[in-house]
N, C-alpha and C positions, 0 to 999 in steps of 0.2 A: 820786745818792742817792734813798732814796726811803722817804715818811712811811708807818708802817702804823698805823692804828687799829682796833677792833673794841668791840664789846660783849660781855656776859656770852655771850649767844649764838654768836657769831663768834670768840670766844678759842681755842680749841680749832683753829679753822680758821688765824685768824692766828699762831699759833705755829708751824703746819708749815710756812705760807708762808715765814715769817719764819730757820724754819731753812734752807728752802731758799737764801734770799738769801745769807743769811750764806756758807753752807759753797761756794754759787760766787764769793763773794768781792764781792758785792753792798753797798756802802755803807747800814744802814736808820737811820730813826730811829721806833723803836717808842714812842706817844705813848699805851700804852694800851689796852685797862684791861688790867689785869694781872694777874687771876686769875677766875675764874667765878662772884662775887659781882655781884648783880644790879643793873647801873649803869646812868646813863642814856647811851645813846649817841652824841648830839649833842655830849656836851661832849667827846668823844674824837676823833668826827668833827671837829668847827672847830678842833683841835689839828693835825693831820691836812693838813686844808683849807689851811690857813693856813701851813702850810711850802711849801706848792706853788705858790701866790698869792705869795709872795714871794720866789719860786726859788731857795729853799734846799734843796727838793728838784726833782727834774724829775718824777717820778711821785706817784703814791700807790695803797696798799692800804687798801679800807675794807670791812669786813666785819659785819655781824650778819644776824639771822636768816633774813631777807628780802632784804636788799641796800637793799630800798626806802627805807628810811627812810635809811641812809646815804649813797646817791645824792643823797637832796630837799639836805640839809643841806649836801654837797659843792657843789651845784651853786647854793646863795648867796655864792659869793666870785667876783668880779670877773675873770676870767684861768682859774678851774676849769671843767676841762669832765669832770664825772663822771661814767661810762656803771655802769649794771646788767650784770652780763656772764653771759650764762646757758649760754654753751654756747663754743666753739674758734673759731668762725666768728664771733661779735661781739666776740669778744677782739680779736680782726686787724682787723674792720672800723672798730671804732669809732677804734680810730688812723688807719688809714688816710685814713677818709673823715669823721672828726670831731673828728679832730687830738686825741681825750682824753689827758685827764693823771689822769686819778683813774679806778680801776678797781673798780666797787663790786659783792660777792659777796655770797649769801646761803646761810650754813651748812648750812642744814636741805636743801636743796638741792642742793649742791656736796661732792661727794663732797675728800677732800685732795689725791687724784691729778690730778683737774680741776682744782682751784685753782691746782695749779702749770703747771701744763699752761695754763690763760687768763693767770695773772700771766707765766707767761714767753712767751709770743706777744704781747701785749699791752705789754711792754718793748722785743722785738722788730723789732717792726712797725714803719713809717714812714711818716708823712701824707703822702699824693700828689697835695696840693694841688690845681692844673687847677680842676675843677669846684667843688671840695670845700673851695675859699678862704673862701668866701662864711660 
C-alpha cells in the first residue's frame, strides 16, 4: 500500500500518479489535499509520513512544488527515509542504496510522464544492502 500526499502545487501531479496506481491495481491511501486551493503542505505531508512510520503503508508519494519542502517534513518521523527524486536514476538509487520509503516530487519540475516513470522505478527497486546497511 502506499500513502500519497501533495499540496495545492503538486495536486495536479498527484492525481495522475494516483491514477496510475489505482488502474495497476496498486493499493493507495490518498491523505490529501484535494483540490488546488491553497493549503499548507506539512499537514498533508505528516499524514502521509505517518502511515509509513507505522507500516500501514510500505511507500509513499509526496508531492508539491519543489519537492523540497515535502522531503524536510517526511524526513522528521523515526523509520522515514524520504529522498527528492529529480530524475530515473535517483528514483532506483535512492532504494537501492538508501533503502527510501518516501519518494518526494516537485511539480513545477516533473513533467506527469516522469512522475510515473520515478514512482514506478522507485516501487520497483530493491535495497542491496552490503555497503549500504549502514
Amino acid at each position: 500500500m502506499i500513502s500519497l500526499a501533495s499540496d495545492h502545487g503538486g495536486f495536479d501531479l498527484k492525481e495522475v500518479i494516483k491514477d496510475y496506481l489505482v488502474e495497476n491495481d496498486v493499493e493507495v491511501i490518498d491523505c490529501g489535499c484535494f483540490n488546488k486551493e491553497r493549503v499548507d503542505y506539512p499537514v498533508f505531508a505528516v499524514k502521509a509520513a505517518k502511515l509509513v512510520q507505522n507500516g500501514e503503508c510500505e511507500y509513499g508519494v509526496l508531492v508539491c512544488t519543489t519537492g523540497i519542502g515535502m522531503s524536510i517534513v517526511g524526513n522528521k518521523f523515526k523509520g522515514v527515509r524520504a529522498a527528492l527524486v529529480t530524475n530515473l536514476e535517483s528514483a532506483a538509487l535512492t532504494r537501492q542504496h538508501n533503502n527510501s520509503n518516501i519518494i518526494c516530487l516537485g511539480a513545477k519540475f516533473t513533467t506527469n510522464e516522469e512522475g510515473i516513470e520515478y514512482v514506478k522505478t522507485f516501487i520497483n527497486e530493491e535495497f542491496t544492502y552490503g555497503r549500504h546497511l549502514d
